[in-house]
C-alpha positions in Angstrom: 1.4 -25.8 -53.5 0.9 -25.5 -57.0 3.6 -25.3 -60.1 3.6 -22.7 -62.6 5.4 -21.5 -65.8 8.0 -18.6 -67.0 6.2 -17.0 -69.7 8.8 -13.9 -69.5 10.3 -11.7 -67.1 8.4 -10.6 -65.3 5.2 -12.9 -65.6 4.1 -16.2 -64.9 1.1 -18.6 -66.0 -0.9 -20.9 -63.5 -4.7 -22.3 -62.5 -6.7 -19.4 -61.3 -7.9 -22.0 -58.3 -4.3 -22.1 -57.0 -5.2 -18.4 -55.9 -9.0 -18.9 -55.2 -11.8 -21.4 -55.1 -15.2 -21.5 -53.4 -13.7 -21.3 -50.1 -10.3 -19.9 -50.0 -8.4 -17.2 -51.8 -4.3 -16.6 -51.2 -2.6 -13.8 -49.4 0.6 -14.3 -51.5 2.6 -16.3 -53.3 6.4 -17.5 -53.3 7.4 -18.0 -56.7 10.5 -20.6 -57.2 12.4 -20.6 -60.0 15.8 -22.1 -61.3 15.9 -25.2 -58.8 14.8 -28.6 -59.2 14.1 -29.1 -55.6 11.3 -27.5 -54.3 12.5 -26.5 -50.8 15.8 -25.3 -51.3 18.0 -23.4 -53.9 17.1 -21.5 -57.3 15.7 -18.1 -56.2 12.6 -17.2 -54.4 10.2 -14.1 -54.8 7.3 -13.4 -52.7 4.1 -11.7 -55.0 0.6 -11.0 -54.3 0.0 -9.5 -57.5 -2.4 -12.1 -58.8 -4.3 -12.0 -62.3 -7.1 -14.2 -62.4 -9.3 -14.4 -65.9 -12.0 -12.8 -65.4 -14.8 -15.0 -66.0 -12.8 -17.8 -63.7 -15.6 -19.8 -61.8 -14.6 -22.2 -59.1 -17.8 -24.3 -59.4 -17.3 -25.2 -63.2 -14.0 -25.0 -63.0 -14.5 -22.8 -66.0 -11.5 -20.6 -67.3 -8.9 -21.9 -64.3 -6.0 -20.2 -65.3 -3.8 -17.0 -64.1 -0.9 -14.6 -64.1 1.0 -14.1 -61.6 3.3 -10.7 -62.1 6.7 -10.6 -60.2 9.7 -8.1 -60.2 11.9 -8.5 -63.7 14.0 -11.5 -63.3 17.2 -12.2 -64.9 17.4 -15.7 -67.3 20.1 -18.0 -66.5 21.3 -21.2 -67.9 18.7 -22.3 -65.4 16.0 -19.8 -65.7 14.6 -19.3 -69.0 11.0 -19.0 -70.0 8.8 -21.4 -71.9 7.4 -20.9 -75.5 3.9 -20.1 -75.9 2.1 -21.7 -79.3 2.5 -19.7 -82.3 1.8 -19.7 -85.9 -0.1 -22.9 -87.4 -0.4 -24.5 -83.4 -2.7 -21.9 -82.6 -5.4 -23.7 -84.1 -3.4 -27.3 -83.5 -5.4 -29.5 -80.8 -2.9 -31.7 -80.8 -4.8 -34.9 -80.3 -2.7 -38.1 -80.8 1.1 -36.5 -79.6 2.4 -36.8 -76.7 2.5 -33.9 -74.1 4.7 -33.4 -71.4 3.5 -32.6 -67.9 5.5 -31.8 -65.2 5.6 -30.0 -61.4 6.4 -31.0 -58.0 3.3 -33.4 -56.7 3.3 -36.6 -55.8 4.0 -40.1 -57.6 1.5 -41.7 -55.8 -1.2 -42.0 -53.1 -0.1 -41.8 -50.1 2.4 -39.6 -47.4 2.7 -35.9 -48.4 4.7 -34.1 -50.3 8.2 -35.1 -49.1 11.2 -32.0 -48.0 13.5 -33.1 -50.3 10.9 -33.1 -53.3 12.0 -33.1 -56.6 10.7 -31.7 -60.0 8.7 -34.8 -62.1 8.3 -35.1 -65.8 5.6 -37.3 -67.3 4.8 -38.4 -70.7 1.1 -38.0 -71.2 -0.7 -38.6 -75.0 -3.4 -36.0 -76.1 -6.6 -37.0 -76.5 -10.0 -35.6 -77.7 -12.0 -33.6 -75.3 -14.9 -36.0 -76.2 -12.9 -39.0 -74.5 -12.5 -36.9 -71.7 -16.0 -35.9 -71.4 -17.2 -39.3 -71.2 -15.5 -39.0 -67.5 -15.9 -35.3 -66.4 -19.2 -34.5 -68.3 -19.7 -31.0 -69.2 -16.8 -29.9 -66.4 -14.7 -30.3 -70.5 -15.4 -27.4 -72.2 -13.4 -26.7 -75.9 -11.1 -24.3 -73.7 -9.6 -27.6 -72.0 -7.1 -30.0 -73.5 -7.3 -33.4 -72.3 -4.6 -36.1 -71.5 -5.1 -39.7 -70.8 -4.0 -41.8 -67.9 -3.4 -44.8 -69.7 -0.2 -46.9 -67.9 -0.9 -45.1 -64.8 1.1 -42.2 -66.2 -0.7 -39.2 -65.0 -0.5 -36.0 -63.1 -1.3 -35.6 -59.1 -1.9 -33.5 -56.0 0.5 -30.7 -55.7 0.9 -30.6 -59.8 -2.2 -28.0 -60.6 -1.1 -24.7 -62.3 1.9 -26.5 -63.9 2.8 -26.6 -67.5 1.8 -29.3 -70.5 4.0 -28.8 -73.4 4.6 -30.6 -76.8 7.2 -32.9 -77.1 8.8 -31.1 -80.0 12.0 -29.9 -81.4 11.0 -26.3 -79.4 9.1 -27.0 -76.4 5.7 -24.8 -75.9 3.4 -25.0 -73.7 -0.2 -25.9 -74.8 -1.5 -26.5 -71.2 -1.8 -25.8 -67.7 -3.1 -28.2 -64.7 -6.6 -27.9 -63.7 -8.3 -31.3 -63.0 -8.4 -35.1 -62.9 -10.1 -38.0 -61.3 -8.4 -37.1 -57.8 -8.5 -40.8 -57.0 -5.1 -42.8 -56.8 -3.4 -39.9 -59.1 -6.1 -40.2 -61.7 -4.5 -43.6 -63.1 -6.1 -44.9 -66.2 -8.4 -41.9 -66.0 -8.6 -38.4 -68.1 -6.9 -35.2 -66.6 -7.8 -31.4 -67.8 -6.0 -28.5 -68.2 -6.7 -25.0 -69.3 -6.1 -24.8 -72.8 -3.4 -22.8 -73.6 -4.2 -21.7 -77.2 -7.8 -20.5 -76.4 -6.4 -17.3 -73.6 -3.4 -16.5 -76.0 -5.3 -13.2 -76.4 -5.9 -12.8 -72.4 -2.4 -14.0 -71.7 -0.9 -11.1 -73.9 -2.8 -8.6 -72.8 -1.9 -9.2 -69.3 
């Protein structure tokens, strides 16, 4: 299970090892959109027509992001799609505000994801990629963006591929789930995500 983000009809932006890593790659995926509950309502689309970047590499954990393409959807007062950075935020790194993550993974170590699981928000600061190196060593590369876990605020298993966005007056998203400590949801430790500004390019062209 991963989460993922509405970037416009007919696309949508996740981790590339949501489709693949070093030992698995997935036959297909079903896309949920417009429901806060991750095993019923909103509506449902099966896809296999998966985008990874091309230089993605499941060892580094370099360049984990994708596209997934689905059949054109219509935007409701419940589906809508997120903003990507534009103008002066494409060269923002936004250290020091405080980013947003969300997705359907779990609060805390423990029993598994739960059937009548619920969408979770987080408030997460940004911080700079060399804090977060001084835990995941050269896994940081400048095409992450870093969050702390300070106040045991962090992301967890079953949140990769899901969106980081900036807590402003229009929501964008500047990030997407890749990595954290993995132990006791990476509290008081750094977490990684692709970083959105540094694929605008790819994302477009996709």
């Amino acid at each position: 299970m991963c989460g993922g983000s509405l970037i416009s009809p007919t696309r949508i932006v996740t981790a590339a090892h949501c489709n693949s890593d070093s030992s698995f790659t997935a036959l297909y995926f079903t896309i949920v959109l417009g429901s806060s509950n991750l095993f019923s309502g909103g509506v449902r689309i099966p896809t296999n027509d998966i985008v990874e970047h091309p230089q993605w590499n499941p060892i580094s954990i370099e360049n984990d992001i994708c596209m997934v393409r689905i059949p054109p959807v219509t935007y409701t007062n419940v589906i809508q799609p997120i903003a990507l950075p534009s103008g002066a935020d494409l060269n923002n790194n936004f250290v020091g505000q405080i980013g947003i993550a969300s997705g359907f993974g779990r609060i805390s170590d423990g029993p598994n994801i739960s059937t009548n699981e619920i969408l979770h928000s987080v408030n997460v600061p940004v911080i700079t990629n060399l804090q977060c190196f001084s835990t995941f060593g050269p896994f940081v590369r400048d095409t992450n963006i870093c969050t702390s876990g300070a106040g045991g605020m962090n992301i967890c298993t079953g949140d990769s591929g899901g969106p980081l966005y900036n807590n402003m007056a229009i929501f964008s998203q500047i990030g997407v789930t890749s990595f954290g400590a993995g132990v006791a949801c990476g509290a008081g430790f750094p977490s990684a995500y692709a970083r959105v500004t540094s694929y605008m390019s790819w994302i477009l062209s996709i």
